[in-house]
N, C-alpha and C positions, 0 to 999 in steps of 0.2 A: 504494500500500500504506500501510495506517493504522502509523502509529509503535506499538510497544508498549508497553505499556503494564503497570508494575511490580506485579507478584503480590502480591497479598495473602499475609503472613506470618501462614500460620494458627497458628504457636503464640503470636505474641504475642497474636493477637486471642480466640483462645480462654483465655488467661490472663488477658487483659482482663477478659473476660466472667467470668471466676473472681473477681478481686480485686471487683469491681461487686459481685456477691453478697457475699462476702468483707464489703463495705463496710457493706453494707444489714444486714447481724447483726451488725456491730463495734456499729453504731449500735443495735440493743435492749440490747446489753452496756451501751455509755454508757447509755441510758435506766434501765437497772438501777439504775448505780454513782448517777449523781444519785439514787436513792431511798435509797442508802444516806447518804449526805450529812446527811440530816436523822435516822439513827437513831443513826451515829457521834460518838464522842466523843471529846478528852483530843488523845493522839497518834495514836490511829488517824484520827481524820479528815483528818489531816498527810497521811498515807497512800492515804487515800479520793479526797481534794483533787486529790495529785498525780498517781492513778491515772488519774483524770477526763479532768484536763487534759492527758496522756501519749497518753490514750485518744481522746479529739475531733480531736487533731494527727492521731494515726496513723491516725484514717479518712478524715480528708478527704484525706492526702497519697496514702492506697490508692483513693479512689474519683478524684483527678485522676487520677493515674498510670495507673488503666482504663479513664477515659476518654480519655486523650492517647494511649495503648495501640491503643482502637480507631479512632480518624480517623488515626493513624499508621503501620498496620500494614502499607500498602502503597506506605510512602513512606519511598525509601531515603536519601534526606536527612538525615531524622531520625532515623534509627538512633543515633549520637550520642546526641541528648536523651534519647532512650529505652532508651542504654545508664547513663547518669548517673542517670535516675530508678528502674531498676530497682537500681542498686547504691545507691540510698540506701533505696530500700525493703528492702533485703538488710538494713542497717544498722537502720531502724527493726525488723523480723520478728525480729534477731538479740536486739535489747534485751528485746522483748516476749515472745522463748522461755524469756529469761533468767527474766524476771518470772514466766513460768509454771510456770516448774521450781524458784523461791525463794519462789513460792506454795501449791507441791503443787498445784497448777490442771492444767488439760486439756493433757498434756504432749503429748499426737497433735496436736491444734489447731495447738498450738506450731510442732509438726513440720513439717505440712502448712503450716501461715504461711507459713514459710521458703522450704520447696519453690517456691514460686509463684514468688517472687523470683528464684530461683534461674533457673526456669524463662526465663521473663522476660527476665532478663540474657544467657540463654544466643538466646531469639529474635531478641534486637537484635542482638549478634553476629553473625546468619545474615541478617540483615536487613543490614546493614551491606557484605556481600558481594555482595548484588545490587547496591549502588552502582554506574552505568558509570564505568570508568576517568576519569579527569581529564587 
């Protein structure tokens, strides 16, 4: 009899696949914000700057994390890593709702940001249970 073999954790992977998208339009936002760069001026480009650079972090940390998400999601080892990376994505989505809601910007976006995280955190969790005993 073949040894079994640990189940793929469909919410994390389907969250995966959420943040990946998630990532791929965070990135025409940055594409945006750099076009504001050269219209801004004074103190708002202070602003614009630090948007930018707030904005390029938090996609690339959301597109590793969907990608660590999906080669992890049937591997209960890593549960762990994958519960630390979703609770700092909790931590980035939480800054960036703030920002959305001290912008009057897409306060649902905001929402749904968070949500994912959330979700996320909660898959490694369930993921973490499948562990066999030690």
């Amino acid at each position: 009899m073949a040894p079994a073999v640990p189940q793929r954790n469909t919410l994390i992977f389907v969250v995966s696949i959420l943040l990946l998208i998630g990532a791929a339009v965070d990135l025409i936002s940055v594409v945006s914000l750099l076009g504001l760069l050269g219209v801004a001026g004074g103190a708002v480009a202070g602003v614009v700057v630090f948007s930018v650079i707030f904005a390029v972090v938090a996609t690339a940390y959301l597109a590793v994390v969907g990608v660590l998400g999906l080669q992890n999601a049937a591997k209960p080892e890593k549960a762990d890593l994958l519960f630390k990376l979703g609770i700092g994505l909790c931590a980035v989505s939480l800054i960036s709702l703030i920002f959305d809601i001290a912008s009057g910007g897409g306060v649902f976006y905001g929402i749904v940001g968070f949500l994912l995280p959330v979700l996320f955190v909660y898959g490694a969790m369930t993921l973490r249970k499948q562990a066999p005993a030690v």
